[in-house]
The first five atom37 places (N, CA, C, CB, O) and aatype in JSON, in Angstrom:
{
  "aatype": [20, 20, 20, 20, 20, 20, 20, 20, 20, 20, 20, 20, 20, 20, 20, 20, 20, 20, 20, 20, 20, 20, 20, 20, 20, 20, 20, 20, 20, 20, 20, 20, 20, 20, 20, 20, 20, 20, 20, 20, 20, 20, 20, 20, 20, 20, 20, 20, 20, 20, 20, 20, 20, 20],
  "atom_mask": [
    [1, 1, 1, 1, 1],
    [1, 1, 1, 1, 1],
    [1, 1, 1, 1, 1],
    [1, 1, 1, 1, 1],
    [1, 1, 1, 1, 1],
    [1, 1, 1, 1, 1],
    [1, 1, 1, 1, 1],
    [1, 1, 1, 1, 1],
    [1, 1, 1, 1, 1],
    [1, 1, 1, 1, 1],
    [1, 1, 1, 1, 1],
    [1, 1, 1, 1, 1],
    [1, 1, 1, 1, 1],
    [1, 1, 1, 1, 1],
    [1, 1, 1, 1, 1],
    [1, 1, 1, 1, 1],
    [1, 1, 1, 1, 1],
    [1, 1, 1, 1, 1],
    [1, 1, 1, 1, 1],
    [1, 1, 1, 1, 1],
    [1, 1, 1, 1, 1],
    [1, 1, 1, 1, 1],
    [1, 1, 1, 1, 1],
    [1, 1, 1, 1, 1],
    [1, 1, 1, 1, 1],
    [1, 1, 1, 1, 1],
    [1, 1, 1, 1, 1],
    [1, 1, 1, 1, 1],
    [1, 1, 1, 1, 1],
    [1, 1, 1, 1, 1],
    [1, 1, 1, 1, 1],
    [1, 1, 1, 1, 1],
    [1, 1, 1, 1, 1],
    [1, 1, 1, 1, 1],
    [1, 1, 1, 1, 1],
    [1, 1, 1, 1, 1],
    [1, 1, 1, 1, 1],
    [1, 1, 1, 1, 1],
    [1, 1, 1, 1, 1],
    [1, 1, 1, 1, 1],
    [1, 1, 1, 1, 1],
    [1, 1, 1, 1, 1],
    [1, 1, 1, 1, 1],
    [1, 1, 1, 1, 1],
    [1, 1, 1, 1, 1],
    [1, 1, 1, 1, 1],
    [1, 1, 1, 1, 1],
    [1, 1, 1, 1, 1],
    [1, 1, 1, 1, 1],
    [1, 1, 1, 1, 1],
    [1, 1, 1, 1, 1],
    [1, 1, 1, 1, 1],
    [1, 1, 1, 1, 1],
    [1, 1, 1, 1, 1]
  ],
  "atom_positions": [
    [[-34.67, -21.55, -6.95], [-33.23, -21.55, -6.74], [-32.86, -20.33, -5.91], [-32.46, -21.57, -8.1], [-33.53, -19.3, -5.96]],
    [[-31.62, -20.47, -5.05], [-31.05, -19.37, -4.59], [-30.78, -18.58, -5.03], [-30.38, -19.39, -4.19], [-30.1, -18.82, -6.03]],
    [[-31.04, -16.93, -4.7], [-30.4, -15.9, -5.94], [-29.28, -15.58, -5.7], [-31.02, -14.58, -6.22], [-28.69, -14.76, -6.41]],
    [[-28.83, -16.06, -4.81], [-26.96, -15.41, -4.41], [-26.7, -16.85, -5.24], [-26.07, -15.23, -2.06], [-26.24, -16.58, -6.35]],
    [[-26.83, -18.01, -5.08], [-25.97, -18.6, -5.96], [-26.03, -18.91, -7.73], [-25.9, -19.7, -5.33], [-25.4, -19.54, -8.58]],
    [[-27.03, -18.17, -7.63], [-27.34, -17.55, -9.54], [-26.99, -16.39, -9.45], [-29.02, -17.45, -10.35], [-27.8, -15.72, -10.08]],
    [[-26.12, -15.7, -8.95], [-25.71, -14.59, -8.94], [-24.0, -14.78, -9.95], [-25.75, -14.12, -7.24], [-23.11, -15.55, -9.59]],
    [[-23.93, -14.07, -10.95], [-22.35, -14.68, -11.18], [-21.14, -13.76, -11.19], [-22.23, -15.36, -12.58], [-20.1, -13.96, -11.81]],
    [[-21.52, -12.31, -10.09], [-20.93, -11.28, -9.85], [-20.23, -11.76, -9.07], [-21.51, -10.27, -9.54], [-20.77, -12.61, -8.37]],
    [[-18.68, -11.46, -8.81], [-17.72, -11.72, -7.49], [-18.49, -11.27, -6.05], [-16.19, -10.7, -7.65], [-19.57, -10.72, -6.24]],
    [[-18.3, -11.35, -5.36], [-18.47, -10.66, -3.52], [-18.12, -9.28, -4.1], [-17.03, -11.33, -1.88], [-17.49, -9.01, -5.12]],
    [[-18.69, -8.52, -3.21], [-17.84, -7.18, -2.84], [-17.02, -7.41, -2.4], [-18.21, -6.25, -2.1], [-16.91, -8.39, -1.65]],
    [[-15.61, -6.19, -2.83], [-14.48, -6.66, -1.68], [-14.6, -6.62, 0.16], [-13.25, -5.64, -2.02], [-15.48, -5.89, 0.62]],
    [[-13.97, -7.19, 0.86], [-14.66, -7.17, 2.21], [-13.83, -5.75, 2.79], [-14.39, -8.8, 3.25], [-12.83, -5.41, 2.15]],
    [[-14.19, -5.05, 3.81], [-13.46, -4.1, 4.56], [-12.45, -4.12, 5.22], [-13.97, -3.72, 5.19], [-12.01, -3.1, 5.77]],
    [[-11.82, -5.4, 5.31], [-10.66, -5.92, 6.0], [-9.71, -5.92, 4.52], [-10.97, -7.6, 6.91], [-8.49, -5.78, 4.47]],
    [[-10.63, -6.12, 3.36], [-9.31, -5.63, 1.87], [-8.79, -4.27, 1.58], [-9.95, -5.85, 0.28], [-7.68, -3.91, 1.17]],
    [[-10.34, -3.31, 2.04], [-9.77, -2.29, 1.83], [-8.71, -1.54, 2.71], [-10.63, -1.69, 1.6], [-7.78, -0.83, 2.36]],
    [[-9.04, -1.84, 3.73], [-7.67, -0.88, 5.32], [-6.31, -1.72, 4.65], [-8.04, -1.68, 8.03], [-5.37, -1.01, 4.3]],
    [[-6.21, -2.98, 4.49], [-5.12, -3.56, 3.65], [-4.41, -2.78, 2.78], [-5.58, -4.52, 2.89], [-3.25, -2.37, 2.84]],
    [[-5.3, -2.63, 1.94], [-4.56, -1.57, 0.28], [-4.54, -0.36, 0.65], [-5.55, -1.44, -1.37], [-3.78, 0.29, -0.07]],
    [[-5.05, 0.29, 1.48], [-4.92, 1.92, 2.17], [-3.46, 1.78, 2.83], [-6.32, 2.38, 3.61], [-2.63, 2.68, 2.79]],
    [[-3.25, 0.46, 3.47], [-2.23, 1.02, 4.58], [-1.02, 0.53, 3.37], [-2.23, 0.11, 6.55], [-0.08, 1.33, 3.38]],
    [[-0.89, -0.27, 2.64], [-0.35, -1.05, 1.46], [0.11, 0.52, 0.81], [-1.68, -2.22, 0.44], [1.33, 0.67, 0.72]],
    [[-0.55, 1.43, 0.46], [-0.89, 2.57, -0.18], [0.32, 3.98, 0.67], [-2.83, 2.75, 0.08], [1.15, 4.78, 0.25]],
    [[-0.2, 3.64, 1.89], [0.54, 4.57, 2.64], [1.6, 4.22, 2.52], [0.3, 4.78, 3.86], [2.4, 4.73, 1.74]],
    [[1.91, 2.97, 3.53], [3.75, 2.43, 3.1], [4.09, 2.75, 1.9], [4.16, 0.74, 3.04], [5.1, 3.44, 2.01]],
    [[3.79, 2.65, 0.78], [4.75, 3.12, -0.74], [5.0, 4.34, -0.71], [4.08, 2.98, -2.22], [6.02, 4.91, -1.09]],
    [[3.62, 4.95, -0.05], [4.0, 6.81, -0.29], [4.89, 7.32, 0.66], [2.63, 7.91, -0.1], [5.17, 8.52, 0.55]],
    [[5.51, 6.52, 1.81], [6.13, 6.82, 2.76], [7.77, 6.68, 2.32], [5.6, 6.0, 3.86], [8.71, 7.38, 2.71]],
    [[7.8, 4.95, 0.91], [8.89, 5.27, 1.52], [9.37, 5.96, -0.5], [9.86, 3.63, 2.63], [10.54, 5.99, -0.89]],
    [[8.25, 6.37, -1.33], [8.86, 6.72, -2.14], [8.99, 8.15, -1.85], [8.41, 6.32, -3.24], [9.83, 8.61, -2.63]],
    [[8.36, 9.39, -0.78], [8.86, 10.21, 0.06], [9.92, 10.11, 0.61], [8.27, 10.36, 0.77], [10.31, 11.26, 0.79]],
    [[10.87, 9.17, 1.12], [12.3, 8.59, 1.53], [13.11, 8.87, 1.02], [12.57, 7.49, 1.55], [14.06, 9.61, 1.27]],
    [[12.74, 8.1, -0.03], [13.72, 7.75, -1.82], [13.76, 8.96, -2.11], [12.95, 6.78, -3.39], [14.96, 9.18, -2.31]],
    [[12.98, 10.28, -2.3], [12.76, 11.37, -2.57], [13.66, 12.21, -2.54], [11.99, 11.67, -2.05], [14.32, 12.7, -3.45]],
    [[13.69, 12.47, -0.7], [13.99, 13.07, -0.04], [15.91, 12.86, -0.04], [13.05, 12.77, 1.04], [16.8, 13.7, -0.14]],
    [[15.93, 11.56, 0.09], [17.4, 10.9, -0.04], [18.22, 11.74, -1.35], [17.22, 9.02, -0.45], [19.27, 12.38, -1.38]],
    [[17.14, 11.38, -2.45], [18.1, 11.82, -3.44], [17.89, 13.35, -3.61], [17.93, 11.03, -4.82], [18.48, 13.9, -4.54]],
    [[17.32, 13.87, -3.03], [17.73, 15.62, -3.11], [18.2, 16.18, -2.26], [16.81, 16.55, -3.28], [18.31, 17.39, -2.09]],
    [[18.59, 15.16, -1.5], [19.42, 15.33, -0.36], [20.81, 15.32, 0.39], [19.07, 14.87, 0.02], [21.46, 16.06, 1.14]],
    [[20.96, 13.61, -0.44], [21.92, 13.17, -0.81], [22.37, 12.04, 0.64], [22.84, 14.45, -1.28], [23.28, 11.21, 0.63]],
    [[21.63, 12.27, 1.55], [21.65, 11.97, 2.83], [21.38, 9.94, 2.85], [20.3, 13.09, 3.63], [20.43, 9.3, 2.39]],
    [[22.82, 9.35, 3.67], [23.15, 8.4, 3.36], [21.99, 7.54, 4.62], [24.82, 8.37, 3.29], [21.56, 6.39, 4.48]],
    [[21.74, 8.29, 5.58], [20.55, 7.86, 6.62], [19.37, 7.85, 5.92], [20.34, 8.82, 7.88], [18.94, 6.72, 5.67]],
    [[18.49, 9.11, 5.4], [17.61, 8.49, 4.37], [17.31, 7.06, 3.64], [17.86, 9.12, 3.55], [16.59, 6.07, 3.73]],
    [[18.38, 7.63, 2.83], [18.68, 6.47, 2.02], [18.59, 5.18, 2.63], [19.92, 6.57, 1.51], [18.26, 4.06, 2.26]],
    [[18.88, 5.57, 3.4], [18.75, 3.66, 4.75], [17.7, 3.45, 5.41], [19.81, 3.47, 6.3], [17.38, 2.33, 5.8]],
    [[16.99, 4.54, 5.62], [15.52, 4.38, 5.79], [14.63, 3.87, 4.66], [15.0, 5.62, 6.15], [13.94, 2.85, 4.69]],
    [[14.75, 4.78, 3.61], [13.94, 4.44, 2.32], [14.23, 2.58, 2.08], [14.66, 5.59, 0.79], [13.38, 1.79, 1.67]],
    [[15.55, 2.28, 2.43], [15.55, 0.83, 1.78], [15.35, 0.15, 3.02], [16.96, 0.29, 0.91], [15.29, -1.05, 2.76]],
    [[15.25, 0.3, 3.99], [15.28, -0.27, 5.2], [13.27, -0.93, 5.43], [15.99, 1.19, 6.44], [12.82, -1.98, 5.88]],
    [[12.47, 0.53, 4.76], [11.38, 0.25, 5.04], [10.32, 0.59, 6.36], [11.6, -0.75, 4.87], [9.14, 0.29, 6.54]],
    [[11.32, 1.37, 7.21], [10.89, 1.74, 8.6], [10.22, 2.75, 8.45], [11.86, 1.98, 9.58], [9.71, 3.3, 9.42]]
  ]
}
């Protein structure tokens, strides 16, 4: 029998998942830096960035 298909471990994730969840990763830290910044700031442009997503 084949040993990959007696194998009953998932795949590794592929490298096209991981740059995904890195950049997935960055965007949140970007815009909860936003949100951050907005509210110790008070700054109504922030704030429109942070929800805007840019």
């Amino acid at each position: 029998m084949n040993a990959a298909l007696s194998d009953p471990r998932p795949p590794a994730p592929h490298a096209a998942h991981a740059s995904v969840y890195a950049a997935l990763a960055g965007n949140v830290a970007v815009a909860v830096t936003k949100l951050v910044a907005a509210v110790l700031t008070g700054s109504a442009a922030m704030f429109s960035e942070a929800a805007s997503g840019r």
